[in-house]
C-alpha positions as CSV (number, residue, x, y, z in Angstrom):
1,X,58.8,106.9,99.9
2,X,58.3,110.3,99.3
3,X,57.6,109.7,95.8
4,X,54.8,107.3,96.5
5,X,53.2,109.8,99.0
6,X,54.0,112.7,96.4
7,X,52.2,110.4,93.2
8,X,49.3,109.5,95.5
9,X,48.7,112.6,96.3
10,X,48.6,113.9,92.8
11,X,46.2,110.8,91.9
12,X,43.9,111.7,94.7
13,X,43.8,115.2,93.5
14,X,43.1,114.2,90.1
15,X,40.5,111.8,91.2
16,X,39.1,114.7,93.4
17,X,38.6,117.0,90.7
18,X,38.6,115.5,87.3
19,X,35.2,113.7,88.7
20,X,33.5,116.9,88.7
21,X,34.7,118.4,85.7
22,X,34.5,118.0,81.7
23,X,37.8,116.6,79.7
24,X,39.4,120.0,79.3
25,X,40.5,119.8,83.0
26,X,42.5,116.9,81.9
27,X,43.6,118.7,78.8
28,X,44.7,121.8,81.5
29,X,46.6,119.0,83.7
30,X,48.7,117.7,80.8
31,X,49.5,121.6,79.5
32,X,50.6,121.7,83.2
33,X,52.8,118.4,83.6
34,X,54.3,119.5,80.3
35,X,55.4,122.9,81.7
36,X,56.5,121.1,84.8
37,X,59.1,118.7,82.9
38,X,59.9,121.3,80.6
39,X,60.8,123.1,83.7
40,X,63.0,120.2,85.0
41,X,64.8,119.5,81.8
42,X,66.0,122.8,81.8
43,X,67.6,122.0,85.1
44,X,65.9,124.9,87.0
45,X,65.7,124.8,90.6
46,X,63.4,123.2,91.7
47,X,62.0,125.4,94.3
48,X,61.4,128.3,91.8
49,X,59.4,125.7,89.8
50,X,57.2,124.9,92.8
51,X,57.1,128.6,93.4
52,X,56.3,129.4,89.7
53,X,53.8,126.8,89.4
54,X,51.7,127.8,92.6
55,X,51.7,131.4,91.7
56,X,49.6,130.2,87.9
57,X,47.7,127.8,89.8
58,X,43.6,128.9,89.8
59,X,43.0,127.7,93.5
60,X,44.5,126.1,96.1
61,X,43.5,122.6,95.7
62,X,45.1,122.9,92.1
63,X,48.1,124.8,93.6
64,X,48.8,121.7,96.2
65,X,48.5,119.3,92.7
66,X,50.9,121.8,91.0
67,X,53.4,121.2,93.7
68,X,53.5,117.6,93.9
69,X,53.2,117.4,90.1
70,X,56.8,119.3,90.6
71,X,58.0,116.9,92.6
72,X,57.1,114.2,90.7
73,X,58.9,115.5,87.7
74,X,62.0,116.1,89.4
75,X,62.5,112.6,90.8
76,X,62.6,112.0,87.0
77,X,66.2,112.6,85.0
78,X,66.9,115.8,83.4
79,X,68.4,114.4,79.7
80,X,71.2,116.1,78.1
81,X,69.9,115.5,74.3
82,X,66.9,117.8,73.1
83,X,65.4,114.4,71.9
84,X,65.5,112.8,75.3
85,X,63.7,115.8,76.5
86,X,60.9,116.2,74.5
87,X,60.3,112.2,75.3
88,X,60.3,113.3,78.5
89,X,57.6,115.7,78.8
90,X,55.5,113.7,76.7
91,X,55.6,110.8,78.6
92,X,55.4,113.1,81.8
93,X,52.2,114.6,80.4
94,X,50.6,111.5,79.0
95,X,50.8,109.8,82.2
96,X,49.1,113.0,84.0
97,X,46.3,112.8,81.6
98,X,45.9,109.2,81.5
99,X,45.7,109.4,85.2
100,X,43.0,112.0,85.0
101,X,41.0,110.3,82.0
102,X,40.9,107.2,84.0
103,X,38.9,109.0,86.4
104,X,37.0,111.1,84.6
């Protein structure tokens, strides 16, 4: 449940501000997401990612995003192979911006 409310969140957000902005917001998004799952493959905690992600966020609306873009990722696996991993940010980071192009 809290995965739904955390991923329609994020969506909203996306939809919220991708509408008012050009394509590099989406580009910015999926530099984010991929920080956030490199983040969780590294197994670090997962309040200092939420804490490290808000403090690089530009405003608060993107800080909130930031957040549940955190929690999304770590409802996700953290893989033991360096291949897994790297299919996991992608695929983490494509979603995000597929999410925001879709709106955009």
């Amino acid at each position: 449940m809290k995965l739904a409310i955390a991923t329609a969140t994020v969506l909203m957000l996306i939809t919220t501000t991708a509408s008012s902005a050009d394509k590099q917001y989406c580009k910015f998004l999926g530099e984010v997401a991929t920080a956030t799952m490199k983040l969780r493959q590294m197994d670090t905690d997962l309040t200092k990612s939420m804490e490290i992600l808000s403090e690089n966020a530009p405003d608060e609306a993107n800080k909130k995003l930031f957040i549940d873009m955190a929690l999304m990722a770590y409802d996700e696996p953290a893989y033991a192979t360096e291949e897994m991993q790297e299919k996991a940010v992608a695929t983490f980071s494509n979603k995000i911006q597929l999410n925001c192009y879709n709106r955009n």
